[in-house]
KOLMIZA-5711 format. One record per residue (C-alpha): residue number from 1; residue in three letters; x, y, z. Coordinates in pm, 1 decimal. Layout:
# residues N
<NUM ALA <X Y Z>>
...
# end
This chain:
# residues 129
<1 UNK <1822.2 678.5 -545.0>>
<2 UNK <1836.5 926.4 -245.8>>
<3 UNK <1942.4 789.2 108.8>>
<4 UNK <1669.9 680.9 287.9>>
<5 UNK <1664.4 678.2 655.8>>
<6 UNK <1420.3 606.5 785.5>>
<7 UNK <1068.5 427.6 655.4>>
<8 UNK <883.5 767.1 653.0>>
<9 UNK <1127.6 890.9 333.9>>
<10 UNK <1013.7 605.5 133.2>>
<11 UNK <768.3 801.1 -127.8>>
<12 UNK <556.3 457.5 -158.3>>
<13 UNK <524.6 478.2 214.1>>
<14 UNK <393.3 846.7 234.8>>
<15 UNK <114.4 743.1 -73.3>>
<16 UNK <24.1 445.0 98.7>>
<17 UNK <-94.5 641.3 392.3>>
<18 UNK <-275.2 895.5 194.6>>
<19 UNK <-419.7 615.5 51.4>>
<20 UNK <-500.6 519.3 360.9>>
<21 UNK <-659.2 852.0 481.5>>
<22 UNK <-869.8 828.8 158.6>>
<23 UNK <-1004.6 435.1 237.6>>
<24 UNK <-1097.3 547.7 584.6>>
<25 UNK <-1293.0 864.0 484.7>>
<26 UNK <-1495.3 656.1 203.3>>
<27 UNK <-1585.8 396.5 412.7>>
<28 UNK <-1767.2 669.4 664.5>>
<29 UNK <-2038.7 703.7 400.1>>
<30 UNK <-2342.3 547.3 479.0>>
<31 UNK <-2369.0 242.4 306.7>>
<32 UNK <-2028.4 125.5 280.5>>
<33 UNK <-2004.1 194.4 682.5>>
<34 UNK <-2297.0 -46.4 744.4>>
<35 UNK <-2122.4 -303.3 546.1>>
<36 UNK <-1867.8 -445.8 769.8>>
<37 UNK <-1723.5 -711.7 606.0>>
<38 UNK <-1602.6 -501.7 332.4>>
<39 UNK <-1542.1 -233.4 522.2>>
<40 UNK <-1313.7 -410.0 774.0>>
<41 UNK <-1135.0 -586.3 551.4>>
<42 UNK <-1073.0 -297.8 258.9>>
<43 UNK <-921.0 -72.7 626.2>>
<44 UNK <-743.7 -357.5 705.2>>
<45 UNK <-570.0 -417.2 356.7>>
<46 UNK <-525.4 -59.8 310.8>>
<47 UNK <-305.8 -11.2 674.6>>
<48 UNK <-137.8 -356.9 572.3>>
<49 UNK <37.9 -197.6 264.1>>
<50 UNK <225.6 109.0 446.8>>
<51 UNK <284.5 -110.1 753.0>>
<52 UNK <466.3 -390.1 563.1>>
<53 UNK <705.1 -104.8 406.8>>
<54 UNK <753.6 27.3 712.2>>
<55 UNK <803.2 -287.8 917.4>>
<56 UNK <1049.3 -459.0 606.9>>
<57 UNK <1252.1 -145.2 646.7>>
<58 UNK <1336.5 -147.8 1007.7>>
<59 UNK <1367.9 -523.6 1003.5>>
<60 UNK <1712.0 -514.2 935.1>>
<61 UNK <1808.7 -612.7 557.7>>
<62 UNK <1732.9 -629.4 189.7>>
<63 UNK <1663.7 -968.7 203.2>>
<64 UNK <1348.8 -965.9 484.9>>
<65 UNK <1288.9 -561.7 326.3>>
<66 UNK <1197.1 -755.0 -37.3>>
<67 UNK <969.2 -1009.3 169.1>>
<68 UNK <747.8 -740.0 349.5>>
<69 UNK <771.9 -507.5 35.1>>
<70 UNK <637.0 -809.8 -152.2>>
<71 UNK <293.7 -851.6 105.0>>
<72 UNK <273.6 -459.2 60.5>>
<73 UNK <212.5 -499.5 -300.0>>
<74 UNK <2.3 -774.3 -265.2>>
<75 UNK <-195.5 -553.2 -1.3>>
<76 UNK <-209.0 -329.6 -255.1>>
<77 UNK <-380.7 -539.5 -515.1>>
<78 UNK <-637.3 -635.5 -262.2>>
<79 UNK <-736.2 -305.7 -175.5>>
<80 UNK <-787.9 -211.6 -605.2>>
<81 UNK <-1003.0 -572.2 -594.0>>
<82 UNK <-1188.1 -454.8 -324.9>>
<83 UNK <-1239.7 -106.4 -465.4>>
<84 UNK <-1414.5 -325.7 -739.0>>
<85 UNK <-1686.2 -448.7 -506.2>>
<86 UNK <-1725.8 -160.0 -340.1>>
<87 UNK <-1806.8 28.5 -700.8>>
<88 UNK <-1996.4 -266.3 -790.7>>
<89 UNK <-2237.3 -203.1 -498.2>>
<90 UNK <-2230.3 168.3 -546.9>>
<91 UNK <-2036.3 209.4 -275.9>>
<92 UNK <-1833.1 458.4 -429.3>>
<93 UNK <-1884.3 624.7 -751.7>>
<94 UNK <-1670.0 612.5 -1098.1>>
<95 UNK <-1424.7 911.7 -1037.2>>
<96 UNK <-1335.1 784.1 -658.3>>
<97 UNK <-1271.2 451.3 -782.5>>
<98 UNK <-1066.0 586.7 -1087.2>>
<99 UNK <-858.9 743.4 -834.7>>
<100 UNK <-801.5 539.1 -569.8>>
<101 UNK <-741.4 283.7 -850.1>>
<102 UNK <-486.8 463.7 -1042.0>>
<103 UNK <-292.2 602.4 -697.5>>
<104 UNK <-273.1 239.1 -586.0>>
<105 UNK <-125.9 100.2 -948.6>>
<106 UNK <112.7 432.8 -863.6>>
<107 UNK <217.0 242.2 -509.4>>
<108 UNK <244.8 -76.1 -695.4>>
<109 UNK <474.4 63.3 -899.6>>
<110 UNK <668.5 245.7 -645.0>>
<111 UNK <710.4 -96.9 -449.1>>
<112 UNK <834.8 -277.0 -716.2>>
<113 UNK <1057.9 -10.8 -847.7>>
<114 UNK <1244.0 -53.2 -491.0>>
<115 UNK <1223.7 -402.3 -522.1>>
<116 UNK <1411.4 -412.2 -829.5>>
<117 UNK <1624.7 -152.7 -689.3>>
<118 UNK <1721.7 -379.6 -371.3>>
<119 UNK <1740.5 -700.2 -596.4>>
<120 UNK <2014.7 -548.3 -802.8>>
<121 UNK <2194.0 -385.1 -525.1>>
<122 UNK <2559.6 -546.8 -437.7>>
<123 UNK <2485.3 -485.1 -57.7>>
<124 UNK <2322.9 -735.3 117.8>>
<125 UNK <2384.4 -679.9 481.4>>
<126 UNK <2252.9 -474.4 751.4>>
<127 UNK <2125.0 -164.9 573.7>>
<128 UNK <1942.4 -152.2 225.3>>
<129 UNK <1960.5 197.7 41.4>>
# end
């Protein structure tokens, strides 16, 4: 695994916020924008998954890193369960949801990829990768 130095290199970092980009554009359209409940919270999850990778990285070790990494995935599992409501309701139509679903299995798998990277790794201290 290359260095990483910082949270932006982390490639499950960089899909979560295109993810992200994606969420917030879908959620313009008409109905899913007057449905605020789901729309809040599907934002909301969405932010939560690149801001826990981000916020487990700087936080100082593996340890807390596999913690935060952990609610990312989660986070990530919340926003395929809400993609299923929202294409339920015809929020958003088969090929969206297809996609969205499939890049957030991709982040899943990215997160716990580096979680079983950090798991095995000898070094516990200060610095992860």
């Amino acid at each position: 695994m290359a260095k990483i130095e910082k949270f932006e290199d982390i490639q499950a970092w960089q899909e979560a916020r295109e993810i992200v980009k994606v969420i917030y554009a879908i959620t313009l359209a008409d109905h899913f924008y007057r449905d605020f409940g789901l729309k809040g919270q599907i934002q909301r999850a969405a932010v939560s998954i690149m801001s826990n990778i981000a916020e487990g990285f700087e936080r100082g070790g593996n340890k807390e890193f596999m913690q935060f990494l952990a609610v990312a995935k989660a986070s990530a599992g919340e926003v395929r369960s809400l993609l299923y409501v929202a294409y339920d309701l015809t929020y958003i139509d088969t090929k969206t949801f297809e996609d969205l679903k499939n890049k957030l299995l991709a982040v899943s798998g990215k997160i716990s990829g580096l979680m079983k990277y950090l798991k095995s790794s000898s070094f516990k201290g200060d610095k992860y990768l």
